[in-house]
C-alpha positions as CSV (number, residue, x, y, z in Angstrom):
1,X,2.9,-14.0,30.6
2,X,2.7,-11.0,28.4
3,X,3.4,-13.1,25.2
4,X,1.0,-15.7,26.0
5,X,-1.7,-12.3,26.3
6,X,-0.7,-11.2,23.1
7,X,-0.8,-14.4,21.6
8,X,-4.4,-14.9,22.8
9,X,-5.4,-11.5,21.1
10,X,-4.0,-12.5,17.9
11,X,-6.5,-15.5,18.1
12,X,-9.6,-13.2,18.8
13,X,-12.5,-13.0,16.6
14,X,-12.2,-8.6,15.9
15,X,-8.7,-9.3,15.3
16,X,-9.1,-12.0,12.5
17,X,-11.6,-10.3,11.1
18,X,-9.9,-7.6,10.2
19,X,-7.2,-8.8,8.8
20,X,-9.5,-10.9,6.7
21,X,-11.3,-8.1,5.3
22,X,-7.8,-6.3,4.7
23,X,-6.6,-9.5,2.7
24,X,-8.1,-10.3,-1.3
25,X,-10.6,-13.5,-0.8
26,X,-10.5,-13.0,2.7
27,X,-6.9,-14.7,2.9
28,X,-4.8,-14.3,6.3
29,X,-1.6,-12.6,5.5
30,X,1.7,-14.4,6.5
31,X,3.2,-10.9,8.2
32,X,-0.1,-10.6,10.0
33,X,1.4,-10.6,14.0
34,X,2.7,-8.8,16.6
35,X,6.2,-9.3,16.7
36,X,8.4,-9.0,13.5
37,X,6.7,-10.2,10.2
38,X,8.3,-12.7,7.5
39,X,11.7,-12.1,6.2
40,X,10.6,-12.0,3.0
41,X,13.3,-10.2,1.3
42,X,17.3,-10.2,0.9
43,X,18.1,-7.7,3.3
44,X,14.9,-8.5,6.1
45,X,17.4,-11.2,8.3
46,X,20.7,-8.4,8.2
47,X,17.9,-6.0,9.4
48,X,16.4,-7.8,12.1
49,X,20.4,-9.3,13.0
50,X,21.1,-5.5,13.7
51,X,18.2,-4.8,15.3
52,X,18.5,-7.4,17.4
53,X,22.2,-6.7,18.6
54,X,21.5,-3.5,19.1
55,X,18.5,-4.5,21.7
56,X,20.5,-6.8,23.8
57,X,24.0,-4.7,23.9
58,X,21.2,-1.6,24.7
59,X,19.8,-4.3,27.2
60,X,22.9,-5.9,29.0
61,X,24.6,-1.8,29.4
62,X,20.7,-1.0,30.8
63,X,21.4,-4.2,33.3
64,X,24.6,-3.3,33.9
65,X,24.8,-0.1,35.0
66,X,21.4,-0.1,37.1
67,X,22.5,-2.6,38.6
68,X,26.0,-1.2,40.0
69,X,24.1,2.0,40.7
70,X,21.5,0.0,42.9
71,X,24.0,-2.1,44.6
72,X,26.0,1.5,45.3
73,X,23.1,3.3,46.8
74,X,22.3,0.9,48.9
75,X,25.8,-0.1,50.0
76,X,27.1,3.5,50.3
77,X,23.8,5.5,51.8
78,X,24.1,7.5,54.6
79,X,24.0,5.8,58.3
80,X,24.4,7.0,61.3
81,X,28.1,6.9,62.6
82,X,29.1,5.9,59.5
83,X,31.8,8.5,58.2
84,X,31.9,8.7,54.4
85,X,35.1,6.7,52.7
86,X,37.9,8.8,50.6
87,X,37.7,7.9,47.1
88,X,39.9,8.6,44.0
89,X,38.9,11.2,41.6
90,X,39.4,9.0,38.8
91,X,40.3,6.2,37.5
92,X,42.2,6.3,33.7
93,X,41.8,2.5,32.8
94,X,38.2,2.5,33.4
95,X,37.7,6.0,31.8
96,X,39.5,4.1,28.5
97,X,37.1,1.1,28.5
98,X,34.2,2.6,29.2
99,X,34.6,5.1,26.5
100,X,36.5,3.0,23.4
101,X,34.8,-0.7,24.1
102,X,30.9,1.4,22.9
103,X,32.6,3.4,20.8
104,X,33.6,0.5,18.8
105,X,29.9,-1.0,19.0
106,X,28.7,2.1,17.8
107,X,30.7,2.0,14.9
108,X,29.9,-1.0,13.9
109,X,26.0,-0.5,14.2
110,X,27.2,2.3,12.5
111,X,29.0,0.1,9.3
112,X,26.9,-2.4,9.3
113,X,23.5,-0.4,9.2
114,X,25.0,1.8,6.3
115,X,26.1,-0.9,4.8
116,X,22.6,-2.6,4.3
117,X,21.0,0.8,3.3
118,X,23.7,1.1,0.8
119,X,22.7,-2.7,-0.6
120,X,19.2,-1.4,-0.8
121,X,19.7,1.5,-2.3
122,X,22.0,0.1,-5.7
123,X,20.4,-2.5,-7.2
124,X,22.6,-5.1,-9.4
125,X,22.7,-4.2,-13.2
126,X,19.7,-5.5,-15.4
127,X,17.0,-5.4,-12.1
128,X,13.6,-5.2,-13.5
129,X,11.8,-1.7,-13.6
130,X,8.4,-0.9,-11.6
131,X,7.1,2.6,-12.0
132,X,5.1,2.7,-8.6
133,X,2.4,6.0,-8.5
134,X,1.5,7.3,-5.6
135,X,-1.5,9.7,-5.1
136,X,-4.5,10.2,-2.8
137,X,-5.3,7.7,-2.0
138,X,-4.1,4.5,-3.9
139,X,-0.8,2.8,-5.8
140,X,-0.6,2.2,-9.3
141,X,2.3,-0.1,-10.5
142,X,3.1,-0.4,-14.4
143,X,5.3,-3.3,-15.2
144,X,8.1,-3.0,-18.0
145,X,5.3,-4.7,-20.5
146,X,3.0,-2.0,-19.8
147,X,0.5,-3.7,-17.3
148,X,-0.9,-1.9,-15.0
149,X,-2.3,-2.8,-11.5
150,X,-3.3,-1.5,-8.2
151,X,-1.6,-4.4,-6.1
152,X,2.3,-5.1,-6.5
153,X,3.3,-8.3,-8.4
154,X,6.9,-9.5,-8.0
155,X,8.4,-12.2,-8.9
156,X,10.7,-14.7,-6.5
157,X,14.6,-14.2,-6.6
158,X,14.1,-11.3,-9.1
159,X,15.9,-8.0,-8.3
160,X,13.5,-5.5,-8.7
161,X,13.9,-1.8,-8.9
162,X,10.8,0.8,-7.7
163,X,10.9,3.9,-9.6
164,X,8.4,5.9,-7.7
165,X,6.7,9.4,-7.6
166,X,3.8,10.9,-6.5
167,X,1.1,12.7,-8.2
168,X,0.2,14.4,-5.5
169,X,1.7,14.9,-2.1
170,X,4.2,13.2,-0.1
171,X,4.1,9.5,0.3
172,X,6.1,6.6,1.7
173,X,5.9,3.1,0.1
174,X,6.6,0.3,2.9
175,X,6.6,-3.5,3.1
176,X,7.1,-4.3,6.6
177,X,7.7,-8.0,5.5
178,X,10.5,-6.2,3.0
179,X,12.2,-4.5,6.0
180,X,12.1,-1.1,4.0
181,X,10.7,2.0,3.5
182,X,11.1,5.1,0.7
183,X,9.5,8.6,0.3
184,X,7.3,8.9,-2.7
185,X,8.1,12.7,-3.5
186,X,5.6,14.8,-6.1
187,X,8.1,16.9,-8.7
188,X,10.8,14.2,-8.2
189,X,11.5,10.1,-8.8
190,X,12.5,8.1,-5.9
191,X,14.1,4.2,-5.8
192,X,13.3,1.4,-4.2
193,X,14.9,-1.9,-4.5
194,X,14.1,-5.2,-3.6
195,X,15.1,-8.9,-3.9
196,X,12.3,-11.3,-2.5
197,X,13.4,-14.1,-1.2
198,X,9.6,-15.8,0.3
199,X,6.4,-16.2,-2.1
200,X,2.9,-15.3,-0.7
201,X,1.2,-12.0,0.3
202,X,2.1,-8.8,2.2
203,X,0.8,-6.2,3.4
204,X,1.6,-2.3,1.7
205,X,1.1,0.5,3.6
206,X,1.8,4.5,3.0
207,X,3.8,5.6,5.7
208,X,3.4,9.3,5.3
209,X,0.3,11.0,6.5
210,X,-1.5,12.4,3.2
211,X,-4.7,13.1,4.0
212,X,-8.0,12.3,5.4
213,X,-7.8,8.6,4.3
214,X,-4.3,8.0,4.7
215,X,-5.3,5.0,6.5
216,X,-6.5,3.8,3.7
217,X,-3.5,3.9,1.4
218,X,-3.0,0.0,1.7
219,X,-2.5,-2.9,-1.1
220,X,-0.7,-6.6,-1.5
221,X,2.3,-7.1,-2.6
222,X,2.0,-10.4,-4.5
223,X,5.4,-12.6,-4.8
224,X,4.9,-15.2,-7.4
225,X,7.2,-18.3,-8.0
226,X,8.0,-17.6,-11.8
227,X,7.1,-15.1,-14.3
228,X,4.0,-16.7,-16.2
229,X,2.2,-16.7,-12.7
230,X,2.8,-13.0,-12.7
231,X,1.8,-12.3,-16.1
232,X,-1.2,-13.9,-15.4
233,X,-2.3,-11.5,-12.6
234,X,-1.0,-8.3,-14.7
235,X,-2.1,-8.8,-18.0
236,X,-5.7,-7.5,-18.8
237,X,-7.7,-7.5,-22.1
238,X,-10.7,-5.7,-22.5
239,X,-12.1,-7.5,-24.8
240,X,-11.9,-11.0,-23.3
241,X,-14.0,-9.0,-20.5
242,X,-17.4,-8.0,-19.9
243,X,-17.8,-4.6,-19.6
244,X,-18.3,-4.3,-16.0
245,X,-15.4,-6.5,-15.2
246,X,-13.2,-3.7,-17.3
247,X,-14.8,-1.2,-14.9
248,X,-14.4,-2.3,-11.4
249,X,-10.6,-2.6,-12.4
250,X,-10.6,1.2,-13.7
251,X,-12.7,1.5,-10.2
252,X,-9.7,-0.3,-8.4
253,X,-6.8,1.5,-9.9
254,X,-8.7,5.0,-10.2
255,X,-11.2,5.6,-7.6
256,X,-10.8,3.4,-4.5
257,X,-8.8,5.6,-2.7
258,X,-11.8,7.9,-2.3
259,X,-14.7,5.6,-2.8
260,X,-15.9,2.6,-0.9
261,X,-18.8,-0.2,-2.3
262,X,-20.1,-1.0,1.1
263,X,-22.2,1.6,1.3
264,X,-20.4,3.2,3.7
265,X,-18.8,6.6,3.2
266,X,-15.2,7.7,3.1
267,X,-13.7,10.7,1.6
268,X,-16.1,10.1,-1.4
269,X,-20.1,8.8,-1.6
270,X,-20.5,5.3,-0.9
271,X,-21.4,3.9,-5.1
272,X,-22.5,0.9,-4.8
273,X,-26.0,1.8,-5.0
274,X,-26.0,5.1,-6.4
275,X,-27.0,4.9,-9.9
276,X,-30.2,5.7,-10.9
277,X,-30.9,7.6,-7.6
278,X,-31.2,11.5,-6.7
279,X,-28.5,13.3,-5.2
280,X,-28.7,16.6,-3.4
281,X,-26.0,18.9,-4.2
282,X,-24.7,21.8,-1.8
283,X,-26.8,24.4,-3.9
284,X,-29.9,22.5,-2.9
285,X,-30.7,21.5,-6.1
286,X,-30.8,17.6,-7.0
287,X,-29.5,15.6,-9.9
288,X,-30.6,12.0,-11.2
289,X,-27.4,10.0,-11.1
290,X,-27.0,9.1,-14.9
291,X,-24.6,8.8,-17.7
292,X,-24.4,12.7,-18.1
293,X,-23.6,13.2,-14.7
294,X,-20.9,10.2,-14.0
295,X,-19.2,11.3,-17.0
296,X,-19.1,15.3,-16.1
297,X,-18.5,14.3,-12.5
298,X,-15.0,12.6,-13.3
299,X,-13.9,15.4,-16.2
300,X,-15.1,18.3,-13.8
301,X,-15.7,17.2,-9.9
302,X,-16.4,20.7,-8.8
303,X,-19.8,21.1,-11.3
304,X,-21.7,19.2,-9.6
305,X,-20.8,18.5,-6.0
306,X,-23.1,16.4,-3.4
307,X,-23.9,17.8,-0.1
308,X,-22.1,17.1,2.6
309,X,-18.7,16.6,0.3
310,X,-18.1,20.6,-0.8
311,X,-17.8,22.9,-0.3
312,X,-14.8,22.0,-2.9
313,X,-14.4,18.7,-4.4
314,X,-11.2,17.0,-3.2
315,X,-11.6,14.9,-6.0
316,X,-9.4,15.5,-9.1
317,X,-9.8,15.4,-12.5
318,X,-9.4,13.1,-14.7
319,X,-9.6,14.5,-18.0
320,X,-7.0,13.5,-20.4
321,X,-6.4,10.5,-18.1
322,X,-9.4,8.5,-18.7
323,X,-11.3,8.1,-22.3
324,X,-14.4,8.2,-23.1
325,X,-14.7,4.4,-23.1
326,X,-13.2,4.0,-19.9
327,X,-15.8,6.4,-18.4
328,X,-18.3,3.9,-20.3
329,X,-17.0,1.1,-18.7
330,X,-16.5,2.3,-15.0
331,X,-21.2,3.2,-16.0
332,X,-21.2,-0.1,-16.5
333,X,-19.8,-1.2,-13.2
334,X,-21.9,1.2,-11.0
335,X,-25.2,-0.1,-13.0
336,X,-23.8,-3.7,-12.2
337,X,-23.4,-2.5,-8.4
338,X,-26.9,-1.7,-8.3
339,X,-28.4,-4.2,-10.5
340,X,-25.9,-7.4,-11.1
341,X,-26.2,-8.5,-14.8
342,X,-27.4,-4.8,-16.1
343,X,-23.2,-4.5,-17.0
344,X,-22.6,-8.0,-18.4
345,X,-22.0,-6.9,-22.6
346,X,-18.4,-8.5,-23.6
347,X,-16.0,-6.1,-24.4
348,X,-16.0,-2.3,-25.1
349,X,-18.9,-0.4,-24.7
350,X,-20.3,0.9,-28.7
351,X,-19.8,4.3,-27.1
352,X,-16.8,5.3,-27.6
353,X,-13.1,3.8,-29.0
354,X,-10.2,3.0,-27.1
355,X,-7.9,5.9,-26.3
356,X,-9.5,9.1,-27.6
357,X,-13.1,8.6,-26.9
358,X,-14.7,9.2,-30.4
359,X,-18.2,7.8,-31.3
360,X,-17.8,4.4,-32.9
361,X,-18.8,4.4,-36.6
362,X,-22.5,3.6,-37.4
363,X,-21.8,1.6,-40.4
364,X,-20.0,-1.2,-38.2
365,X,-21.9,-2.1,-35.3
366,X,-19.8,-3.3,-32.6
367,X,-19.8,-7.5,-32.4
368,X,-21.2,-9.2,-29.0
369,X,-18.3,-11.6,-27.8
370,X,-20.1,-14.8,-26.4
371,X,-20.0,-13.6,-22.7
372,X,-17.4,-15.8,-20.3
373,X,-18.3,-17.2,-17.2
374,X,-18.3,-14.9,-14.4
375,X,-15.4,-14.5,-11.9
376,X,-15.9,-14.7,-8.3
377,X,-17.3,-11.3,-6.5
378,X,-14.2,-11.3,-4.6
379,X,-11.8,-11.4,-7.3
380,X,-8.5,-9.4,-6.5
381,X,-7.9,-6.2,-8.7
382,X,-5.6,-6.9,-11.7
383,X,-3.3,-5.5,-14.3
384,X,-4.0,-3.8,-18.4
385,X,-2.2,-5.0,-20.9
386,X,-5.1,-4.4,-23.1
């Protein structure tokens, strides 16, 4: 009875709602359930073998020795008239069994569970390199060509290795599907390795409580049949996109942590519609919401902070980690939030040059790409290679 209830929540409307809105393009993922997800990596079936064994030897012992026990108290209780019968103060064979035949179980749980953390642990000579980041309250993963995204990209049958670290505080990376979990430690690198074994979609989650949104901390970990199908997620190039476009995946690898575009709060404003409007800020003055004040916002988040969010911004810096053009493209995305089209110019902004941020020379006026079509609104976050 209790599977068939749990199997009729799964089918309810909250339920697959939710999950929809956690998936990119409102896809169900395949681990989404309440019992064990996919196996979806080389180690998930020796996990959940283990785990298994473990449940029912746990099981038939539980079965076992209630059931003796019961059957002795109720065979043995006191009656009246009923004298109590001499027994022997022990018994040496049973002592033996009952202490080597789980001792030997135990030991090989024991063996077998080390043994698969020790697989996990070492991956096989030439596995490709991930650098995962970790920091409040989003992942970054940069592939060996240099891409960049904010959702994991893997590729079937390919041992990979997950350098992680944390820029931040403490972490834990986890793909339930993967059977496995690591610490993301700031100040140190931690490993990760993986062999997937099942294309399709999981779920990431940060398994270490970091904060006020560490509910939040969740991507997709995309597993793609070969290694053009990846590419073609990772690589970005500003150039062959508007401007906007460049933004919201600065936005997605930068900012979402903190931010939402609902218009609903989190450990940030809402930004979808805050360009162009007046902020109060917790000295009770106001500010117009501008180029001036995006740009000084993400180079100095305590200068200006808005009421209700202070009385210390938990927002970093990110001086030195974003240029000047990025800023100018991550404008042109909140304009584009607020009015769609205002952020449609191809390619960089005139602004500013890639990488240091210096005014682009007057003599050469930047060139207006013939604009591309427009991607869907609910186009998953992607990689850099640009």
């Amino acid at each position: 009875m209790f599977p068939q209830i749990l199997n009729f929540l799964s089918q309810a409307d909250y339920v697959n709602k939710y999950v929809d809105q956690f998936g990119p393009n409102g896809a169900r993922s395949p681990d989404s359930s309440y019992w064990f997800p996919e196996q979806a990596s080389s180690i998930a079936r020796s996990n959940d073998s283990l785990y298994m064994a473990i449940f029912w030897v746990s099981t038939a012992f539980f079965l076992a020795i209630v059931g003796v026990m019961c059957y002795f108290v109720i065979k043995y209780r006191r009656r009246p008239g009923v004298c109590p019968q001499p027994s022997s103060s022990h018994n040496t064979t049973i002592e033996i069994l009952w202490s080597v035949l789980p001792s030997i179980l135990l030991v090989w749980f024991f063996y077998q569970g080390a043994w698969d953390y020790l697989i996990s642990k070492y991956p096989p000579e030439g596995a490709e390199e991930v650098v995962v980041t970790g920091k409040k309250w989003d992942w970054t993963f940069t592939y060996p060509d240099g891409d960049q995204a904010s959702e994991l990209h893997l590729v079937l049958d390919r041992p990979t290795k997950l350098v992680m670290r944390s820029e931040d505080v403490l972490h834990s990376f986890f793909v339930p599907a993967f059977r496995q979990k690591m610490d993301v430690v700031p100040g140190r690198y931690t490993y990760y390795y993986v062999k997937p074994t099942m294309d399709g979609i999981f779920r990431v989650f940060c398994t270490e409580y970091c904060g006020d949104n560490h509910s939040g901390m969740k991507t997709w970990c995309h597993v793609h049949k070969d290694d053009a199908t990846r590419k073609a997620k990772t690589e970005w190039i500003n150039k062959d996109h508007k401007a906007w476009e460049n933004g919201e995946r600065l936005f997605k690898l930068n900012c979402a942590g903190c931010h939402n575009i609902n218009g609903v709060a989190a450990t940030g404003p809402a930004l979808n519609a805050i360009w162009g409007s007046e902020e109060s800020l917790i000295d009770g003055t106001k500010v117009k919401v501008d180029e001036n004040y995006v740009s000084e916002s993400i180079k100095y988040p305590n200068a200006k902070v808005v009421a209700g969010y202070g009385p210390v911004s938990k927002m970093q810096t990110f001086e030195g980690k974003l240029s000047n053009q990025d800023i100018d493209y991550l404008i042109a995305y909140f304009k584009h939030l607020k009015q769609p089209g205002s952020g449609d110019t191809a390619g960089a902004p005139a602004t500013g040059a890639e990488g240091n941020g210096s005014a682009a020379p007057a003599a050469e006026p930047a060139k207006t790409e013939e604009p591309k079509a427009e991607p869907a609104a609910d186009k998953p976050a992607e990689g850099t290679g640009g």
